[in-house]
N, C-alpha and C positions, 0 to 999 in steps of 0.2 A: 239527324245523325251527321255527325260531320265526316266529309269525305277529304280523302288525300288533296284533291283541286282545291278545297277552302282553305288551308290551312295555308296560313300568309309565310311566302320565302323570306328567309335567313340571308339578307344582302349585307357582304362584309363591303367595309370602305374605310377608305382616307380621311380621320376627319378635317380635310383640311380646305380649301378656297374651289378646289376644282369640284368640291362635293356639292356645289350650291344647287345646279339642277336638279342631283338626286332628293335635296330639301325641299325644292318645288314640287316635283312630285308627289310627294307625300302630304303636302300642307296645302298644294292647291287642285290636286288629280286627285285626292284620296285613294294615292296609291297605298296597297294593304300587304305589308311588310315590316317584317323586324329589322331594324339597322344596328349595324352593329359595329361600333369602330373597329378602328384595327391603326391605335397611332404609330405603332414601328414598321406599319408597308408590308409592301406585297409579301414581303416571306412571310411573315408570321399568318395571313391568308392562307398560304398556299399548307402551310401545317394545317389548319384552321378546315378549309374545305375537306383535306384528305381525312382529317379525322370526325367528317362528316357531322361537325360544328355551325357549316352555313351550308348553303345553297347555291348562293351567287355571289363573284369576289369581282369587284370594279378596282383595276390596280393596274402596275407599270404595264407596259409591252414587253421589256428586256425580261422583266421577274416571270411573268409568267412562259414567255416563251423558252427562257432557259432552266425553268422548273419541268415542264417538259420532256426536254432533251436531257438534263442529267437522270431523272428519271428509268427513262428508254435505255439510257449507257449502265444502269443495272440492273438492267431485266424486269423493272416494276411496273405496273401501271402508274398512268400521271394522275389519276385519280379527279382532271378534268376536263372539260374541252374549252377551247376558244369560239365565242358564238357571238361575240358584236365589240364594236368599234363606240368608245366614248367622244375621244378625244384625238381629231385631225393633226393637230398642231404638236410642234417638241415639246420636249420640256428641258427645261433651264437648268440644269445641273449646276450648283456654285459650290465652290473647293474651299473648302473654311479653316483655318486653324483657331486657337487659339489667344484672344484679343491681345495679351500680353508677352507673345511666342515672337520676341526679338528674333528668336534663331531660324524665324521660317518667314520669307516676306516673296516668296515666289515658288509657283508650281513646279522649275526646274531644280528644285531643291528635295522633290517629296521621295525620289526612288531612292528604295531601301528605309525609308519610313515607316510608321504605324500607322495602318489606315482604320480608322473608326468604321465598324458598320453597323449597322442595326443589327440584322442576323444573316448568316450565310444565305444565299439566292437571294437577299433582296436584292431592289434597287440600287440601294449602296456597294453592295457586296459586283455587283455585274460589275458597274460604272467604273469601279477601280480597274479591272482589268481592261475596258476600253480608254480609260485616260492612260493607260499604262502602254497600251500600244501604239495610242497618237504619238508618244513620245519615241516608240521601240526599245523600251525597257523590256520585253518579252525575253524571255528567253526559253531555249528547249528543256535544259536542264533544272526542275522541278526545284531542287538544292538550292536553286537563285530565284527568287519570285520579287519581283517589283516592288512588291508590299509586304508587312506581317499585318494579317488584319486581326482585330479587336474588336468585338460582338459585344456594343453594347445598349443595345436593344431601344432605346428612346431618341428622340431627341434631344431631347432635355440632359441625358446622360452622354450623349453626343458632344454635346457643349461644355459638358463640366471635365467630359474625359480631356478635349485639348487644349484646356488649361489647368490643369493636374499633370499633362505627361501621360497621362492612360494610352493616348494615344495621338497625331501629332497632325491629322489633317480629317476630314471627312466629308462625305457630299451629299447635301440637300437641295432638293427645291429653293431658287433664289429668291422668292419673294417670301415664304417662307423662314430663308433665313436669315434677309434682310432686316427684320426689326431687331434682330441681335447684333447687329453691328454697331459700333462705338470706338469712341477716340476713350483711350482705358485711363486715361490722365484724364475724364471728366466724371468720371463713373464713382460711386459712391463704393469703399473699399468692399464692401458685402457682398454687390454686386460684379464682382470681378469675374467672379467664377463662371458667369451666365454668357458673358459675351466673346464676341468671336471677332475675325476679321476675315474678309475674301482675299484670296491670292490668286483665282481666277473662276472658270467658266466652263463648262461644257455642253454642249446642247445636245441633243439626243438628235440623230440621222431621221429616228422616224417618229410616225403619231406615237403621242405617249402613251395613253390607255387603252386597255381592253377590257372584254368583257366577257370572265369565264362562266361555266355551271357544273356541280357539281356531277360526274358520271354514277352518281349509286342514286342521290337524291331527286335528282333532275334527267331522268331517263327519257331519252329521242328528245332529245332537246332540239328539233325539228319541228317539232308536233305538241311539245307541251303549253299545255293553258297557260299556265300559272305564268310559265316564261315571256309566251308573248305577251301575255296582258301588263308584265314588268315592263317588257320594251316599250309598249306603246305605251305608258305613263309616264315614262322616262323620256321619249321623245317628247310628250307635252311639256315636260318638263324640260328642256331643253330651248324648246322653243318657249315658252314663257322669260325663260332666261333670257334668252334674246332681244326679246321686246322691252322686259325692263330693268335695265344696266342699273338706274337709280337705288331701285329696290333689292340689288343684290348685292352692292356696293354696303347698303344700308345692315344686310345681313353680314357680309364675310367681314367689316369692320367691329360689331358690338356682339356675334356671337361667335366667332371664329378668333384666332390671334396674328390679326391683320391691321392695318392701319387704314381709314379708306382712301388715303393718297397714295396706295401702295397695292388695294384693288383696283381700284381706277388705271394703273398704270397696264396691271394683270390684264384688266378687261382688253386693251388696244390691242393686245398679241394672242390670246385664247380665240383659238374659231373648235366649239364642240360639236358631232358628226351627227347632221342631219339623216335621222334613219341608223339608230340603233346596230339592229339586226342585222350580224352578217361583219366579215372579215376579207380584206382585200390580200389577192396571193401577193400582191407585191409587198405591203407590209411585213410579211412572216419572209419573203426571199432576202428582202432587204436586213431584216433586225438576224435573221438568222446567219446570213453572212458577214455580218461582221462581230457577232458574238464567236463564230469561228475562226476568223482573224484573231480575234482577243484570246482566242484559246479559253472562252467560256464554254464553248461545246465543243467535240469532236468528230472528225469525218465518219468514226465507227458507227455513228447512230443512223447513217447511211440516209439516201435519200427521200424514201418513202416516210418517213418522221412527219407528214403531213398527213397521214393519217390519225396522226392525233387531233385532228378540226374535226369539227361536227360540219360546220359550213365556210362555207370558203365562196365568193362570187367573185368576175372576175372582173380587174377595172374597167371600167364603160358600162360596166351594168348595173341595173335597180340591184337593191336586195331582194327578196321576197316581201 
């Protein structure tokens, strides 16, 4: 008879370049799990978990820590916790318009623009209000917002929206959305619609991924099986990645929509976090002060908001 521990977790994900350990895992740890895309990011997860659809969601730092806090600012539960660290390194935010969008050829052009996002809380959806405060386009009065943003769920829809007008800038992963860039006076007229151009860049202050679990599905996720035995599959997988750049180059070019002179470039600047398990307080201090800069979250949700971590270590130390 099968018990609650057999029964392989529901891990939502990115299907995109930074997923390739999670593909080791599974194909060389026989890790024993359902995957389950999730190509519009972290927000559509963060639906996705609460409606107790997955288990375990591998996505931004920004999406899920300010899924969170807006949460807590209306009385709800978050519906999950923060329990490990994928991804050390930033991530490459690039500000795209429209390949054929004469009227937009730089980022100090975008306030009071239409900003593309996937959906509210994701990635996109944060990242505009921190580009918007690099700038100090912020302001108090709600009636002026930096942006109108535009929910439109893909990437794919992303690219077609800012060259239609749907909407007039938007921000993805640069490697990502570098294979859609093009000189639009080479481009076959069909294709117009698909291609974009950068107007700039923005990095992320801190590591880019985390790693939630669901609070209904995945109870004391301190102590759960099923959880660690995810981690420690996924740290093999990690470090398999490690050891062979060839071999994942080989994957994120011909089953991914990657180039592999374009993972090769990815690989020099990706470092993924040896040892899963576990969340550094300074990550959540750092991401969460300047989501409140950006006026993505507000001081009302008051200090103790760290109680929403199941586990927390602090720098200098192992994890468990």
């Amino acid at each position: 008879m099968e018990t609650a521990a057999d029964v392989p977790l529901r891990i939502g994900f990115v299907p995109e370049h930074f997923s390739t350990p999670l593909h080791f895992a599974v194909t060389r740890f026989s890790l024993k799990a359902t995957l389950i895309p999730f190509p519009s990011g972290t927000g559509h997860m963060i639906t996705a978990i609460r409606a107790n659809e997955i288990d375990v969601g591998i996505g931004l730092t920004e999406g899920w820590i300010a899924g969170l806090a807006r949460a807590r600012a209306e009385g709800k539960e978050g519906g999950y916790s923060l329990v490990g660290t994928y991804v050390d390194t930033p991530l490459r935010w690039a500000i795209s318009t429209g390949a054929n969008r004469k009227d937009i050829t730089s980022v100090e052009q975008l306030r009071g623009k239409k900003v593309g996002i996937s959906r509210f809380g994701s990635g996109s959806d944060i990242m505009s209000f921190v580009l918007a405060n690099g700038h100090s386009w912020l302001s108090s009065n709600t009636s002026d917002p930096p942006f109108t943003p535009v929910a439109l769920q893909t990437f794919a829809a992303l690219r077609a929206g800012v060259n239609s007008g749907t909407a007039d800038f938007f921000m993805w992963e640069h490697f990502t959305s570098k294979r859609y860039y093009a000189d639009p006076t080479l481009l076959d007229e069909n294709k117009r619609n698909d291609r974009i151009k950068k107007i700039g860049e923005l990095p992320t202050p801190w590591p880019s991924w985390l790693i939630v679990s669901n609070d209904t599905t995945v109870p004391e996720p301190t102590s759960n099986t099923r959880l660690r035995s995810f981690m420690s599959k996924l740290d093999e997988g990690i470090t398999y990645f490690n050891d062979h750049h060839e071999e994942a180059v080989t994957y994120i070019s011909t089953e991914l929509d990657y180039t592999a002179e374009d993972a090769q470039e990815w690989l020099k600047g990706v470092r993924f976090t040896q040892g899963v398990r576990g969340v550094a307080a300074t990550i959540i201090d750092m991401t969460w002060n300047l989501l409140l800069k950006a006026g993505v979250v507000g001081r009302e949700q008051g200090p103790d908001w760290r109680k929403t971590l199941s586990w927390l270590r602090r720098d200098g130390e192992e994890r468990e």
